[in-house]
N, C-alpha and C positions, 0 to 999 in steps of 0.2 A: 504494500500500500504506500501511496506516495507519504503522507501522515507518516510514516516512521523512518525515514528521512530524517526526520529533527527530534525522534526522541531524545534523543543523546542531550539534547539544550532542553535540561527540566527547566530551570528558571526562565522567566520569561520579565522582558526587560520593565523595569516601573519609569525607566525615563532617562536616556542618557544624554548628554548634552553635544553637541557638534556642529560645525561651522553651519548657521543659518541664511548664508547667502549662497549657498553652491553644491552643488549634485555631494553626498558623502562620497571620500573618496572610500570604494567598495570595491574588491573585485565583481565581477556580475556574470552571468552565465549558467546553463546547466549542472545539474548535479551528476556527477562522474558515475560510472557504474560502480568504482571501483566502493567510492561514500554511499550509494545504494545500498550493495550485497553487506557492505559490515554493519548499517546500520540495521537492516534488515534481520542478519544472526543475531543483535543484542534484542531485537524486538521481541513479543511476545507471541505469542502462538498465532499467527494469520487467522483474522475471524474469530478466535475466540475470544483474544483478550479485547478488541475492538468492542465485540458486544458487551464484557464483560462492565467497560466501560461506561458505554449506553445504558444498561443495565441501571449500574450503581448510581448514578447521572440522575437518572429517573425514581427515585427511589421516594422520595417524596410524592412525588405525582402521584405513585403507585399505590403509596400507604393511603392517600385523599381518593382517591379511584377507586382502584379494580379493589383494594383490602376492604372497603369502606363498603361496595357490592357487596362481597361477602361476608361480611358483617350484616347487613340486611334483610339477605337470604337466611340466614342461621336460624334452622331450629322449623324454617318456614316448608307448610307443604303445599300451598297452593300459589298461584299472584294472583291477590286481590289487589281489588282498589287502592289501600293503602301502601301497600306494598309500590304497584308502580308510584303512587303520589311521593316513595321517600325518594324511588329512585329519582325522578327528575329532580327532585331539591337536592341530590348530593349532586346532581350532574352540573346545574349551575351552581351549585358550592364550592367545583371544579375548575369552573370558569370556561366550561364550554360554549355558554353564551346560549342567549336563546334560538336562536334560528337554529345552531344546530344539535341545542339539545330536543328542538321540540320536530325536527327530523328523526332522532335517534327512539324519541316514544313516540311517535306515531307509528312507525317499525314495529317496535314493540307492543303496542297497543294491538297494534292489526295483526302479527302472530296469533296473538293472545287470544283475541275473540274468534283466529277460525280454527282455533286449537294447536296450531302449529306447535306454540309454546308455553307448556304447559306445566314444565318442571324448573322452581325459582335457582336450581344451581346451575342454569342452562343459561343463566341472563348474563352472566358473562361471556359467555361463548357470543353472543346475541348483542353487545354491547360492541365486542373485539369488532364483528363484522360490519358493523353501523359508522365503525371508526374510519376502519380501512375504506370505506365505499366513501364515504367525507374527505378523506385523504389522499386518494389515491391521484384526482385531477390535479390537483395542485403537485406533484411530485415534476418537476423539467428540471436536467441538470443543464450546465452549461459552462461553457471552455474556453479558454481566446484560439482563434484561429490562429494554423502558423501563416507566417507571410504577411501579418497584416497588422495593422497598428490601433487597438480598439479602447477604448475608457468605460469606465466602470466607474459610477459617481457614487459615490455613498455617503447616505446620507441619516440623520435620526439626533436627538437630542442628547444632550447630553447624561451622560451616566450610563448608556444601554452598551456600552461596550464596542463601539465605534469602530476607533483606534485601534484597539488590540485585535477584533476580529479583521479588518485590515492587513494585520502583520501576519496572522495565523494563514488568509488566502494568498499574501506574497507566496509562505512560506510554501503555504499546495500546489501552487503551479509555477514556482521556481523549480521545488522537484521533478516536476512533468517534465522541466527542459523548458518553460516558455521564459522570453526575455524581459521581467517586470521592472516597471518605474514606481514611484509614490511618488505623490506629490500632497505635501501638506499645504492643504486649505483652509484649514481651521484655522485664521492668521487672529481668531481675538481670542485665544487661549496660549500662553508661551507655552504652556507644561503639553497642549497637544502637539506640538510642533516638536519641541524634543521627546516626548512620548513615541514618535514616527518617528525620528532622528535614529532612535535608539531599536528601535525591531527592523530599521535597515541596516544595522550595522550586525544586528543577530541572523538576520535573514542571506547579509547580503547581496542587499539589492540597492541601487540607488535611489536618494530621497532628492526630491526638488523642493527647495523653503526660501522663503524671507522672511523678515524681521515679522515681529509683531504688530500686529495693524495694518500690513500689508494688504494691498487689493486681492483679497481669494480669487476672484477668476482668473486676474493676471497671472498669479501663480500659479494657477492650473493648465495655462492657456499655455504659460512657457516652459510646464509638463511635461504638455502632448509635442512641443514641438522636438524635445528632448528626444523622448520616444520615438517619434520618426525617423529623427535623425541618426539615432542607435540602431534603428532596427527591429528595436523590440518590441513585443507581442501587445503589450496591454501596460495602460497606463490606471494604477487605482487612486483614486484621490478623494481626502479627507478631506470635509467640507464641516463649518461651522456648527456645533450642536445646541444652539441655546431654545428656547421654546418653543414647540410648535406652534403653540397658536399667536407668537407675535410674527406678527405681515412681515416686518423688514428679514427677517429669515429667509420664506418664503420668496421674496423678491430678489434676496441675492443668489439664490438657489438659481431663480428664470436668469437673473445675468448669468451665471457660471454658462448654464447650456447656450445661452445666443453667443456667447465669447466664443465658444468651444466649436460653434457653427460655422464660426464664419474663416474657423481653420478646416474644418473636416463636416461639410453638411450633415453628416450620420453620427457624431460625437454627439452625448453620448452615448456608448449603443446600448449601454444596461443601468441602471439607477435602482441600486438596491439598498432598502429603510435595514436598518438595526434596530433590532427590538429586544428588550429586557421583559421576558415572562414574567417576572413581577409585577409589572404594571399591570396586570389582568385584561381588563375589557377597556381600559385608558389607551391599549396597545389597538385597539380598533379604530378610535378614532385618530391616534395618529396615522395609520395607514391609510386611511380615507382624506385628511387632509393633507400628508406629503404626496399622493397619487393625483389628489387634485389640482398640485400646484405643480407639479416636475412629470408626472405619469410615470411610476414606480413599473417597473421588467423583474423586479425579486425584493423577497425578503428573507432577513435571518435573524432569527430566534435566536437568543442569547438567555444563559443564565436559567438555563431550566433543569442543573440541578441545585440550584438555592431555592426553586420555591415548591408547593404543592399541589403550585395552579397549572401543571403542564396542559391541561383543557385546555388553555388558549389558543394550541396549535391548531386545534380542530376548530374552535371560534373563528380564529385567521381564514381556513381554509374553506370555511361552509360559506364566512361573509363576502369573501371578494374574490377574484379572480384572479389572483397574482399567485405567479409560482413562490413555494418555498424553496429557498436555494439549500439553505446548512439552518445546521442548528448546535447548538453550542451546549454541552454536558461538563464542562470541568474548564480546568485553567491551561490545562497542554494544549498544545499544538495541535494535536490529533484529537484534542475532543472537541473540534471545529466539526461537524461530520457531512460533509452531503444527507439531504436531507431524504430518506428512503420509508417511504411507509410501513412496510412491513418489519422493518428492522424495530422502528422506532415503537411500533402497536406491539411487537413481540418484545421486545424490553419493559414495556409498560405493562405487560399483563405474565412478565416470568416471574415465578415463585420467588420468595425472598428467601435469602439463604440467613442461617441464623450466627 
């Protein structure tokens, strides 16, 4: 897996500092096979410990979830009324949100009355499959092409983990072999600028910055020109995280892409929100008002093993139509994951180990 690649760099940078007017000097390029294969023998078991990961990641969700199901059922031998009425109140206690909790029991519901289902330790089984069908559209992964020079805007407020997931997708597709830039845009925070300074110089990959206060498009703009002029695959760039719902955000967001236009009409080609699971159903309307303002190509969930609302994935994916790209379980590198349904529904409904 490309993810282990960088096991070997447990720590992950909180911010180092480095010349803010000019590309870090980095070497830059693919990763050797020779750094592949060894990283590879220190790694853990292909696929198990990955999910193992996942797993433990989830583990809160699971306990508010699928444990909390069964706790419900206990003891129970028919589904009566009550019984569905608890489930839906644990499901938005979940933070599945209504639209697709009130998909997941009318499912349930209408087994129920033509007998389909009829035995209450089956409602997980029934629950699992309501997920995955909520899930499964929303699943598009997505790559830079070689040969071509593409951006990636990203974007989301501050605190949802921005920056760092950022340096985590330098590091995934540095190991693919693709040729990445950064370009730190957040120019009204010093600490995100060296925060980016510093997981180029772990990643490396070269970082494009100026001072603090600097015109963010500008410096996105003189990016991509970087980018082309290297050669390289894809340019990602940090962009400002303060409120979503103040306007002037929002409007430097529109400059960034018409700056970015009037170098490459197609910049930029993907614009994907970072989002912090803990914000619960807060995480809905900002996807609805960054889509509104920029039209958002992905999203990534962050931070879904600190909370117990992992429901929100399924909230995201029943309310809108934007691919999930990754979604984030822990602080490594590799627990950045492409975002895979079945992976993710089978971690959230595996046995807990004691």
């Amino acid at each position: 897996m490309a993810f282990d690649w960088f096991k070997r760099n447990k720590s992950l940078p909180a911010g180092e500092t480095s010349s803010a007017e000019t590309i870090s000097p980095v070497a830059v390029g693919p990763a050797t096979a020779e750094a592949v294969a060894q990283a590879e023998a220190l790694s853990d078991t292909p696929g198990k410990g990955l999910f193992s990961r996942l797993r433990q990641g989830l583990t809160r969700s699971r306990e508010q979830l699928v444990e909390g199901v069964g706790r419900l059922v206990l003891g129970k031998k028919v589904i009566d009324a009550e019984l569905l009425e608890d489930l839906e109140a644990l499901l938005l206690q979940a933070d599945l949100g209504t639209a697709a909790t009130r998909e997941i029991m009318d499912r349930v519901t209408e087994r129920v009355r033509r007998k389909e289902l009829t035995d209450p330790n089956a409602l997980q089984a029934a629950l699992r499959e309501s997920l995955l069908d909520i899930l499964r559209p929303r699943a598009q992964q997505w790559s830079p092409e070689k040969g071509r020079s593409q951006v990636l805007l990203m974007v989301g407020i501050n605190g949802a983990g921005k920056t760092t997931t950022i340096g985590k997708l330098a590091a995934h597709w540095k190991a693919e072999g693709f040729g990445i830039v950064l370009a730190a845009g957040d120019t009204f925070r010093a600490a995100a600028v060296e925060q980016l300074q510093g997981w180029g110089k772990r990643v490396q990959v070269p970082v494009v910055a100026q001072g603090t206060g600097a015109d963010s498009a500008s410096v996105i703009f003189d990016a991509l020109t970087t980018t082309r002029a290297r050669g390289s695959e894809l340019l990602i760039a940090d962009t400002a995280g303060r409120l979503h719902t103040q306007g002037h955000l929002m409007e430097e967001l529109k400059k960034i892409k018409r700056v970015l236009g009037k170098q490459d009409p197609e910049a930029p080609q993907q614009i994907w929100l970072v989002l912090d699971a803990g914000t619960g159903q807060n995480a809905l309307n900002q996807v609805r008002q960054f889509h509104d303002a920029v039209g958002l190509t992905g999203i990534c969930i962050t931070k879904l093993d600190g909370t117990a609302k992992g429901g929100v994935v399924a909230a995201i994916a029943r309310a809108v139509p934007i691919p999930i790209r990754y979604i984030g379980v822990g602080e490594q590198v590799e627990d950045l994951r492409p975002f895979d349904p079945e992976s993710f529904v089978d971690a959230l409904f595996a046995e807990s180990k004691p």
